[in-house]
C-alpha positions as CSV (number, residue, x, y, z in Angstrom):
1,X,-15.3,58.5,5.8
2,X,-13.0,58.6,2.8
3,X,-12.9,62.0,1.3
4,X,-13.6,61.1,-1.8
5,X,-17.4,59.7,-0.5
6,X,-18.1,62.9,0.2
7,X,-20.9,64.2,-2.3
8,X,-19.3,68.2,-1.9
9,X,-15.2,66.8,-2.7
10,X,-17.0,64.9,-5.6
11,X,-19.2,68.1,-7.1
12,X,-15.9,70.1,-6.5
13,X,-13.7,67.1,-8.7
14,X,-16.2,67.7,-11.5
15,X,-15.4,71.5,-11.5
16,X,-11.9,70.8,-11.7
17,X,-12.4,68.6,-14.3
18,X,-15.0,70.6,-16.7
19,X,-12.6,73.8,-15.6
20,X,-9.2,71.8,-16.9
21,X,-10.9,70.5,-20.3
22,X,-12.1,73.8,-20.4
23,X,-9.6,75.9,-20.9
24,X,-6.9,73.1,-22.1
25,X,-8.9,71.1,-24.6
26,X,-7.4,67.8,-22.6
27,X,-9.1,65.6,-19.8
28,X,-7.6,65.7,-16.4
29,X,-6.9,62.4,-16.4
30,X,-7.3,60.0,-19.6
31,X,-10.3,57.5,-19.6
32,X,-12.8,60.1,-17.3
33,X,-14.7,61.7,-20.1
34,X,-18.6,60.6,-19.3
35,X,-17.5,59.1,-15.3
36,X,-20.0,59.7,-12.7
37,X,-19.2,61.8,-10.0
38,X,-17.9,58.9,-7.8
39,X,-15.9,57.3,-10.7
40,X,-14.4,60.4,-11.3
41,X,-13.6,61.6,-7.5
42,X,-12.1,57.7,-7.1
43,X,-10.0,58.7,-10.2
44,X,-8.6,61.9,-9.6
45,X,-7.6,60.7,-6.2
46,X,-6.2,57.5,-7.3
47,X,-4.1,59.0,-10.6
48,X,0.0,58.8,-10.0
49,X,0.0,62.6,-11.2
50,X,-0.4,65.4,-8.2
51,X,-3.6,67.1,-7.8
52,X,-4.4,69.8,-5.7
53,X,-6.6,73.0,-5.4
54,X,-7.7,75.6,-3.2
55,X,-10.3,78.0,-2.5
56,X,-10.9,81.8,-3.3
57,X,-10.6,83.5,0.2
58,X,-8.2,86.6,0.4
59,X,-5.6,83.8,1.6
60,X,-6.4,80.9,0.0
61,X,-6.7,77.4,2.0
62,X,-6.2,73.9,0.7
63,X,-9.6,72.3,-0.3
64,X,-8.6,69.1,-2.4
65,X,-5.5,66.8,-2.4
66,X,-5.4,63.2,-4.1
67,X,-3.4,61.0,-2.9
68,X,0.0,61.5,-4.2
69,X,-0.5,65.1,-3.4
70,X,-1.1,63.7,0.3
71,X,1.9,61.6,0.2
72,X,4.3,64.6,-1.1
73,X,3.7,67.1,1.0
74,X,3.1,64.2,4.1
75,X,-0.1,65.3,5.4
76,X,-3.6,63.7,5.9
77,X,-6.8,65.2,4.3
78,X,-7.9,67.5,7.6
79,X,-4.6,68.7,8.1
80,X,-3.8,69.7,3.9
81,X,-7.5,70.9,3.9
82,X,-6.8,73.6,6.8
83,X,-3.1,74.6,5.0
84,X,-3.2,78.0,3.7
85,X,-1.8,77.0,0.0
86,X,1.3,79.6,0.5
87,X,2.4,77.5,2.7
88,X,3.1,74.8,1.1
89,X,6.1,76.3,-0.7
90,X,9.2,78.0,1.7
91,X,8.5,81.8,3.0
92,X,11.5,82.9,0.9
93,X,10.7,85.9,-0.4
94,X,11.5,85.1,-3.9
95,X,10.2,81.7,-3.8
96,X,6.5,83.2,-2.8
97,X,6.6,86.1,-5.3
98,X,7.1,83.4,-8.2
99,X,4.1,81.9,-6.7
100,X,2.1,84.5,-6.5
101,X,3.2,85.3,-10.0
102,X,2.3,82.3,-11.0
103,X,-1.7,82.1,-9.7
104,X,-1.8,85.7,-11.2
105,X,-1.3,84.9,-14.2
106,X,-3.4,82.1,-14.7
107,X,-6.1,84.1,-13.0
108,X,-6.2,86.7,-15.9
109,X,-5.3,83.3,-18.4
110,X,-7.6,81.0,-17.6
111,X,-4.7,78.8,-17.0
112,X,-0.8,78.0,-17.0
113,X,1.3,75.4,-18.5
114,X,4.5,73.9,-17.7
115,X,5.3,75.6,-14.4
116,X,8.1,74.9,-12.3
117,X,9.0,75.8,-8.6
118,X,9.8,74.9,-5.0
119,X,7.6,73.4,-3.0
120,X,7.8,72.1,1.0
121,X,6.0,69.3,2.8
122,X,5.3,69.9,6.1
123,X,8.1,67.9,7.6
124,X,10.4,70.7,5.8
125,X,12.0,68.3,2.3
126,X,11.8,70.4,0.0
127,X,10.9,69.2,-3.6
128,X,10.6,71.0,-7.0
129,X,7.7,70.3,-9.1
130,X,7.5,70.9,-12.9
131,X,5.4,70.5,-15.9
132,X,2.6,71.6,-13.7
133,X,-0.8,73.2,-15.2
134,X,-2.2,75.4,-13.2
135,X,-6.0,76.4,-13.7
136,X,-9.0,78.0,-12.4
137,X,-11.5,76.1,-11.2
138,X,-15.1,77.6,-12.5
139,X,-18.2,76.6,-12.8
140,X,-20.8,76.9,-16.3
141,X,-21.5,80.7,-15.3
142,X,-17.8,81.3,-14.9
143,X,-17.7,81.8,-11.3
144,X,-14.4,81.4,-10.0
145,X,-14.5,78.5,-7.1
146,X,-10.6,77.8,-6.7
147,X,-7.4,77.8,-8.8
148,X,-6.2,73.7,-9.0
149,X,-2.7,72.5,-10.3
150,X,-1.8,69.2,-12.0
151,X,1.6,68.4,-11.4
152,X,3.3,65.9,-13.8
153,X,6.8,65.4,-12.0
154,X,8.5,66.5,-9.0
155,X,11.5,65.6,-7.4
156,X,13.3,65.7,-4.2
157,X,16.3,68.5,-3.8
């Protein structure tokens, strides 16, 4: 079954898009204002840009990827939705506290704008992404179910 069937991946691509408009004042992608849930899961997977979130455990694992995000980092659904999310950017030291940095801040912010950094798919390219928004996802009580990014361009170093 294609992720995007499933009724718990689409509930979660409605938080993410409520939670972006939220705290950006833009739509996720353009045109899925007023989509149902499967219009809008079929979009957010289908959109060129990179989408992906994950979770709110003490080490935070993968729980969405569209399909450019699959692509990128060269991974099928299962495997990217087991991936604790550090690891999809190098171990170097520097490279993870800028990361870390990163979700910190728009944990306290709500969200971040125009980020850049390293990433690594899992056959080891490495490719920097910018103009990136990053976001927490949350639902209309404010509960915190994931941080999500939305990565506008990338490139291979």
């Amino acid at each position: 079954m294609s992720p995007i069937l499933d009724p718990a991946v689409q509930a979660y691509n409605r938080l993410m898009a409520h939670s972006f408009h939220r705290f950006t004042g833009r739509q996720i992608v353009a045109g899925t204002a007023g989509l149902s849930d499967a219009a809008l899961a079929e979009a957010l997977f289908a959109t060129p840009q990179v989408i992906v979130s994950h979770g709110i455990e003490a080490d935070p694992v993968f729980r969405y990827a569209n399909a450019q995000a699959l692509r990128l980092w060269e991974m099928g659904w299962d495997d990217f939705t087991r991936l604790p999310s550090r690891q999809s950017a190098e171990p170097d030291n520097g490279i993870q506290s800028d990361r870390n940095a990163l979700l910190k801040a728009a944990l306290v912010q709500g969200y971040v704008d125009h980020y850049a950094g390293i990433r690594v798919s899992a056959s080891g390219r490495r490719f920097y992404i910018e103009d990136t928004v990053l976001w927490n996802v949350v639902d209309e009580a404010n509960i915190r179910h994931g941080q999500a990014a939305f990565i506008r361009r990338w490139r291979f170093l």
